[in-house]
Structures are given as structure tokens and as C-alpha cells.
N, C-alpha and C positions, 0 to 999 in steps of 0.2 A: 468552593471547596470540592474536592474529588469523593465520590464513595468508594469505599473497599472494596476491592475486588469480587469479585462474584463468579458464581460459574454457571449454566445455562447448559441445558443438553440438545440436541439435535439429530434429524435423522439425515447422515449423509453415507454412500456408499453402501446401503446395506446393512448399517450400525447404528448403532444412538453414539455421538461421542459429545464428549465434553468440552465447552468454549470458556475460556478464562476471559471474563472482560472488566471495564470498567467506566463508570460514567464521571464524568468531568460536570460541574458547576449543574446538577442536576434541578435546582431549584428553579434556573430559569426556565420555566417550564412552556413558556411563550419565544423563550429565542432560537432561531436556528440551530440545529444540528450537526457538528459535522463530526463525521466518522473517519477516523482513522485504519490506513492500511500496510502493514508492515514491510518492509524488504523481505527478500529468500533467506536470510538468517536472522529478522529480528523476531520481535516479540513484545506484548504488551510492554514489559520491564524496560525493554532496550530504548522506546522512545523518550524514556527518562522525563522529563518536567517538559519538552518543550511542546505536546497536546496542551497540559495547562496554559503554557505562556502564550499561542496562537488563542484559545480561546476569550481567555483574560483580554487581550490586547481586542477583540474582535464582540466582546459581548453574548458568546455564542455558549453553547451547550458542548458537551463533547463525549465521544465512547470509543474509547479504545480496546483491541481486543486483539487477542494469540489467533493464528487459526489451527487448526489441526494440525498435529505434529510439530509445534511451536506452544513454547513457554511453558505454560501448564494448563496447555490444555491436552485433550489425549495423542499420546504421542503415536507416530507412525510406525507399526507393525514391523520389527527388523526386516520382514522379507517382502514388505509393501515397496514397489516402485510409484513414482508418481508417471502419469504418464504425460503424453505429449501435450495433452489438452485439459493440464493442470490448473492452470492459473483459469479457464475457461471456466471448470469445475467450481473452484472459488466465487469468480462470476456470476454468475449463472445458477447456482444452486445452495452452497454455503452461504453467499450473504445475503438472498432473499429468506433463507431460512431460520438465520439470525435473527433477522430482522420481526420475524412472525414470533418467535420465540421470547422475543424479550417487548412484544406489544408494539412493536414500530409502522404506525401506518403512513407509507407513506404518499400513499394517496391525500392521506389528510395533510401532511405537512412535507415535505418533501427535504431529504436530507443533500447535505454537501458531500464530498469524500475528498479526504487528504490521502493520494497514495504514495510510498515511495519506491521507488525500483520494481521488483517484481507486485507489490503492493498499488503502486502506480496503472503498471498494465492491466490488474484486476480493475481498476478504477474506470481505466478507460471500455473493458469490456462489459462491465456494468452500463456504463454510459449507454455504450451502442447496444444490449437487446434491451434496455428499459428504458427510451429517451424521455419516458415521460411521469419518471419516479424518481428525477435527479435535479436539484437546484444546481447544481454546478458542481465540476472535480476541480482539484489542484492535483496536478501532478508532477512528480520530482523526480528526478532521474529514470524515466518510464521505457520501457523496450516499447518497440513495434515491431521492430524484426531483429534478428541475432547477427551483431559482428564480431568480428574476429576479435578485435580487441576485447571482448566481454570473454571469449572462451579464452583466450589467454589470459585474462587474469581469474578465470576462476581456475584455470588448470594449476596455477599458481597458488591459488587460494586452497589446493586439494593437497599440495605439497604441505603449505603450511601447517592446515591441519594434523599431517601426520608427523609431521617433524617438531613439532613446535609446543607452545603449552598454550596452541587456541580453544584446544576443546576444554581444558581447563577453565579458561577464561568465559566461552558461551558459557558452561555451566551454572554460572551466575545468573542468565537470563534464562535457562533452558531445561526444565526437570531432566530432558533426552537431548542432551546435546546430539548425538549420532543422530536422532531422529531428525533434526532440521538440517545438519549440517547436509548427509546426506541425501536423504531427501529433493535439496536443492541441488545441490553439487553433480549427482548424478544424473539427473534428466539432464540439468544444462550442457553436460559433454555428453550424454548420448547422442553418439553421432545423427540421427534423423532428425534429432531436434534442431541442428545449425538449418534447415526451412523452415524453421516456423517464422511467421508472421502475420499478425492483427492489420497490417496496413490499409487491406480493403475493407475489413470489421467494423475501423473507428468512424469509415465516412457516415456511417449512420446517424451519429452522433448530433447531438440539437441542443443541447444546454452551454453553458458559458463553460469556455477552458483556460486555464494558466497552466502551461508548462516550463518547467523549468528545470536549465541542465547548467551544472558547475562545467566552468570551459576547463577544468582539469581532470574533471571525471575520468575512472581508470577502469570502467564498467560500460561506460558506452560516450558518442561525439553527439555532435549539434543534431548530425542527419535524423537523431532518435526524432527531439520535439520541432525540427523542421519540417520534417515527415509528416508529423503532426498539422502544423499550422497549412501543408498543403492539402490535406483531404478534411480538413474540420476548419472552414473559412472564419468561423466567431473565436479561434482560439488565440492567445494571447502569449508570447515568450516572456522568457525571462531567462537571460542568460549570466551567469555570476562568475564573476574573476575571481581567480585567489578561492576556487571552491572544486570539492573532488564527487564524491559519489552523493556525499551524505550534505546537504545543502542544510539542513537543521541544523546538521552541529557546527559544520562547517562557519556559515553563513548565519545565523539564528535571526540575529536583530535585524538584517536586513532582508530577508524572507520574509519574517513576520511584518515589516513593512510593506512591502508591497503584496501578501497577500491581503493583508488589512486594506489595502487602499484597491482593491482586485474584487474584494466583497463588497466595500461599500458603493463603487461603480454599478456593479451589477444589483445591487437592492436597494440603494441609496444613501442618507447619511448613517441610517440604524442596520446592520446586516439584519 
């Protein structure tokens, strides 16, 4: 069973803010950990049951959590931009601090990470400055560098927003909707951001990888987790037909198969 929701404070940026999380099958207090990482607009809410059903299927423990300026946790300051070395910040600083905050050593036991999309790329820059505080990521729909096809449809996604009743709809997941939507929205088309890229970052990297990209993805192409499999030699594809951005919802049962069968490889018949 999941526990209620909780909330956790932390020092990032200058501030204390507040982190909405939650822990999945807590009891198992001996099994594996993995940690969940949201997209650029989701949120604890938004990954809905399927942390549960990866866990359940897999044996494993789980925590899911908003980060800053998502869900309900404290939202992003109307006139805060995020800057280019966002998702590094995440990285790097928010989820080592999480992790101290809520008693996570993980030296002593060392966690998995589920990312998706922007959640993904944190995953993976976790990986590369801590190689040796990480049983392994999964990562799903992950950038490494920004194409064209991702700023067209978010440009597209920036329409909708304002035309449409999405901000309605986030608000279901999102105390600030504004706070995430833009947040994301506008660093990914500031224009300086179209160079970012993690690609030399990840070769750092030492623990086991599965990546996996829907071949209809409308966010990013193969080259994202090819890229991958070129500079991270232990890492592992997984490419899904008949799947878009979102390979969970898309995809669920057969995701959860093969990361089930992805973890038991790499730890054996018990994850």
C-alpha cells in the first residue's frame, strides 16, 4: 500500500521550499528503492497508479515526488525564470537534498530512478556526477540535446495553453498551474537553450541503463536514447511501437514487462 502524501522542506536556491511526496509499499523496508522522476509538466498526481503497478510487479519500494514549482509543492515565484542549467539544478542539488531530508542513505542502499522526459534527463545527470550512489535508471522519453521537433511541439504546446482549457485541466494536478506550465515552456524556447546538451555529461555514467523512446514520440526521435547507447556502452534500448511521449500510459503493461525483466537481469531473480 502507498502512504499519504507528505510534504518535506529543503534548502534550495536561497530558500527552504516545500516538496510534496509519497512513498509506495513502504513496508518493504529491505527491498529496492526506486524513485520516481516527473516530465516538464507532470507531478506526483499526474503519474497516477502506474509507480504503484511498476513497484507491485517488481517487489520494490517506491517515492514519488512534485519538484519545485510542480504539484504541491512550493510553487515558482511569478517572475522566477528557470534557467539553462535547470534540470542540472534538479540534479545535482534538489535530489541529493531530498534525499538527506527524508533519511535516504544512499550509500547504504543505493536507489534506482524512473525518469520521464525532462524527469529522464535529471535521471541521467544524476547518474553522471554520482556514479556511485545509483543502482541503475530507467529512462523514458529523455533529452540529451534539443531538437527541433521537441521546440515545435512545445511551441505548439504554448498555443494550447493559451487557447485552449489545458490550464484548466493541469490544475487538477498542479496547485500553480502557471507555475509549471511556464516554467517549462519558457526556458525550452528560450532561444540559447536550443544548445543545450548533456551528451558528453552522460559518458560518465557506470551503472545499468534502460532507455526507452515511443517510435511515435511527438517530443523527441530515436537519436535521443541512440545517443545514449553510444556514449553509455552498458546501456540497454527499448524502442515501443504504437507509443508517443508518454510510454506509461501509452504502453503500461508492456513497459512494466520489460523493465521487470531489466531489473531482474541486473540483480537477479529478486530485484
Amino acid at each position: 500500500m502507498s502512504e499519504a502524501v507528505g510534504f518535506v522542506d529543503i534548502a534550495w536556491g536561497g530558500r527552504s521550499v516545500r516538496i510534496e511526496h509519497q512513498w509506495i509499499a513502504p513496508a518493504r523496508t529491505q527491498a529496492p528503492l526506486i524513485v520516481f522522476l516527473h516530465e516538464g509538466l507532470g507531478s506526483l498526481a499526474m503519474w497516477k497508479d502506474f509507480p504503484k503497478q511498476l513497484c507491485a510487479a517488481v517487489g520494490c519500494r517506491g517515492l514519488v515526488y512534485s519538484r519545485p514549482g510542480y504539484g504541491r509543492s512550493t510553487p515558482r515565484a511569478p517572475q522566477e525564470a528557470w534557467g539553462l542549467d535547470f534540470m542540472h539544478q534538479q540534479a545535482h542539488v534538489v535530489l541529493p537534498a531530498l534525499f538527506k531530508a527524508l533519511s535516504i542513505d544512499v550509500a547504504l542502499q543505493k536507489p534506482w530512478l524512473f525518469g520521464h522526459s525532462d524527469g529522464a534527463s535529471i535521471a541521467l545527470l544524476y547518474a553522471a556526477r554520482f556514479p556511485q550512489a545509483l543502482a541503475g535508471a530507467v529512462v523514458v522519453a529523455p533529452h540529451i540535446l534539443v531538437e527541433d521537433l521537441s521546440l515545435s511541439s512545445i511551441a505548439v504546446a504554448r498555443k494550447t495553453y493559451l487557447h485552449t482549457d489545458l490550464r484548466q485541466r493541469l490544475s487538477r494536478y498542479h496547485d500553480d498551474p502557471d507555475s509549471a506550465f511556464w516554467g517549462w515552456n519558457n526556458i525550452w524556447l528560450h532561444p540559447p537553450f536550443s544548445a543545450w546538451s548533456i551528451e558528453s555529461e552522460i559518458e560518465a555514467i557506470r551503472c545499468p541503463v534502460l532507455a526507452v523512446q515511443g517510435l511515435d514520440d511527438e517530443y523527441g526521435t530515436l537519436e535521443q536514447i541512440r545517443g545514449i547507447a553510444q556514449r553509455v556502452p552498458q546501456a540497454q534500448l527499448l524502442e515501443l511501437s504504437d507509443c508517443g511521449h508518454s510510454p506509461h500510459r501509452d504502453q503500461a503493461d508492456r513497459l512494466i514487462t520489460c523493465v521487470s525483466a531489466f531489473l531482474k537481469q541486473q540483480t537477479g531473480d529478486k530485484p
